[in-house]
N, C-alpha and C positions, 0 to 999 in steps of 0.2 A: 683799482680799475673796475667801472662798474661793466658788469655784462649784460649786452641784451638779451630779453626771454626772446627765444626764435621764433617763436607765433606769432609776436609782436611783431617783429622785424617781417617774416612774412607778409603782414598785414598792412604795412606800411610802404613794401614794395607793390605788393599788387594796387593798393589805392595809386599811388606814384603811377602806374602803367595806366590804368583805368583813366586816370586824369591827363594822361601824355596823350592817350586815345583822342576824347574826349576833343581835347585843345586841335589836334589834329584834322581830327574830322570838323571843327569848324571854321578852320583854315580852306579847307578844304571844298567848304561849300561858298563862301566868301567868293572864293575865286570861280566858281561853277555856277553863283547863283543866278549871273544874266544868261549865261545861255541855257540851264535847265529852265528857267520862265519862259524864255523865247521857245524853245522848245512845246513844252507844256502847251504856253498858247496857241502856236500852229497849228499843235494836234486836237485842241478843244475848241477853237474860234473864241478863245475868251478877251476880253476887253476891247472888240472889234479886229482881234487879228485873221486874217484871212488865213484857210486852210491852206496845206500844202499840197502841190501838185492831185496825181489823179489823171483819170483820164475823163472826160468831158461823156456823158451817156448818149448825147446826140439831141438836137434841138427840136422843142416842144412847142404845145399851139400859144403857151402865155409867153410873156417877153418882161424885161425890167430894163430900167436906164439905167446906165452906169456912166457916174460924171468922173473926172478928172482933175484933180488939186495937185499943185505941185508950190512949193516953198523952200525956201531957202533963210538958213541961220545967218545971222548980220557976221558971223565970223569966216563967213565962205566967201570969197567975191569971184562968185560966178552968177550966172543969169542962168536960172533955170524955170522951164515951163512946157505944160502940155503942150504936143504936136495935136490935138485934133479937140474938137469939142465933145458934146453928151454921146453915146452911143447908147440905140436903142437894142437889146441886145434876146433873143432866144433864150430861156431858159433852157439850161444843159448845152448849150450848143459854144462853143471854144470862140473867143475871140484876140482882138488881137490889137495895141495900144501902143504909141509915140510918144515919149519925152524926149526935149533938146537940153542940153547944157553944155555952155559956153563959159571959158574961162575968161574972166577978162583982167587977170593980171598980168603981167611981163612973162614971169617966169611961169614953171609947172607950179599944179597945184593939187592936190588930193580931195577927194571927200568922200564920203557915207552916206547910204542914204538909210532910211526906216521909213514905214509904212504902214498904216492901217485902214481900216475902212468905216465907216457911218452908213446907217446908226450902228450902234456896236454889236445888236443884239443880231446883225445879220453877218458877221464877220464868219461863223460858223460854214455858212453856204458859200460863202465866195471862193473860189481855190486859184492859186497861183499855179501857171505851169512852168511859168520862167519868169523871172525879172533880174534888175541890176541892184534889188536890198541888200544890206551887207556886203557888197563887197567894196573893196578901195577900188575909186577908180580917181587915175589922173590925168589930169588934162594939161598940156602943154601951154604956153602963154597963148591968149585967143583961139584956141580951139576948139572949136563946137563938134559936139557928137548928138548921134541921133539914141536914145535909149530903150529897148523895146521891153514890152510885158506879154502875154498870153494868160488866158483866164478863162474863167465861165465860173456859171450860178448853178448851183445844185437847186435842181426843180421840188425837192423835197421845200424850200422855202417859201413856196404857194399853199403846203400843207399844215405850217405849224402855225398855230393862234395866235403865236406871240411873231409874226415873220409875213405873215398873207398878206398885209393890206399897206407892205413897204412897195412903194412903184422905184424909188430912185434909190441907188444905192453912190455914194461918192469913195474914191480910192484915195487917199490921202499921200502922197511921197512928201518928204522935210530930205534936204542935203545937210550934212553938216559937214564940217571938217576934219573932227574927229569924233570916234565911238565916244571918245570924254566926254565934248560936247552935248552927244545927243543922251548921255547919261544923265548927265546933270539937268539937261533942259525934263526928261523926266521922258524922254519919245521910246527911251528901249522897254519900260513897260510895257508901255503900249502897242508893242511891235513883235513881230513873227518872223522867221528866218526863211527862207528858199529862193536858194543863189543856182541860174541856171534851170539844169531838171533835175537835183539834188538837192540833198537835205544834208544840213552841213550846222556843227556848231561855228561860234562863234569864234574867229580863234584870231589871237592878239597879232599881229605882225602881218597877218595874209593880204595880200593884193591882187590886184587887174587892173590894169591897166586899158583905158576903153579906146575903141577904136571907131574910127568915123564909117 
């Protein structure tokens, strides 16, 4: 029978743990990796994600336009779209935005939405105080609901070089059906979390149900 040297074996079990770690923690980021981006993003404005909440410093003597996109994935059949046109808006100063969506299937139906802003590099200034992103919301067969946002523009955006001489800034909403969908279309890169007036990850199974 041969025996093993116990250093060896030592040696072999901590590699073993080391490597169980290892696998571990990248299971573990896998499953973390869309909402620490989303994350990340919110708090950096990167890739045109709007900031998160904040409270609005009060409105200043410049102003920006802020337009409104709203779209929908061909696997959602709802109708959805802006309630209002461009809004010419105060810098610093809190506004306040209408999207509708209607279901127009039979039965209930689910969806998602995500959201970014153009051009990307002003995503930093914009801040969300509330919207309906990330959450599930469902709609009953033909059910239209009204969807509100709150926001403002951080006046520091008249200040930076690369940001002063943006007049129009546009908010971009995509519905999809599901977070799968909008994974794969590639929209949760490019998207930032803040459901309500909280900051919330992304978490698998959670719902709202929206009301008219």
């Amino acid at each position: 029978m041969t025996v093993q040297d116990p250093e060896l074996a030592r040696r072999n079990r901590r590699t073993a743990t080391i490597a169980g770690g290892v696998v571990a923690g990248m299971l573990g980021l896998a499953f973390a990796s869309v909402p620490l981006y989303a994350i990340f993003c919110a708090v950096t404005g990167y890739n045109g994600t709007p900031m998160i909440g904040g409270t609005a410093p009060g409105a200043t003597d410049k102003s920006i336009t802020v337009r409104f996109n709203a779209n929908t994935h061909p696997n959602l059949p709802w109708r959805f779209a802006a309630g209002q046109g461009s809004e010419n808006l105060p810098l610093g100063q809190e506004g306040m935005a209408f999207y509708t969506a209607q279901n127009l299937a039979q039965g209930p139906v689910t969806g998602i939405a995500t959201y970014n802003v153009t051009p990307e590099v002003a995503g930093r200034y914009f801040h969300k105080v509330a919207c309906f992103c990330f959450d599930e919301q469902t709609l009953t067969g033909g059910q239209q609901v009204e969807m509100p946002i709150a926001y403002w523009v951080d006046p520091k955006i008249a200040d930076d070089p690369n940001t002063r001489d943006i007049r129009t800034i546009t908010i971009n909403y995509t519905f999809f059906r599901t977070l799968a969908d909008a994974e794969r279309a590639g929209a949760v890169a490019n998207a930032g979390e803040h459901v309500g007036r909280r900051t919330e990850l992304i978490r698998p199974g959670a719902s709202h149900t929206a009301t008219p």
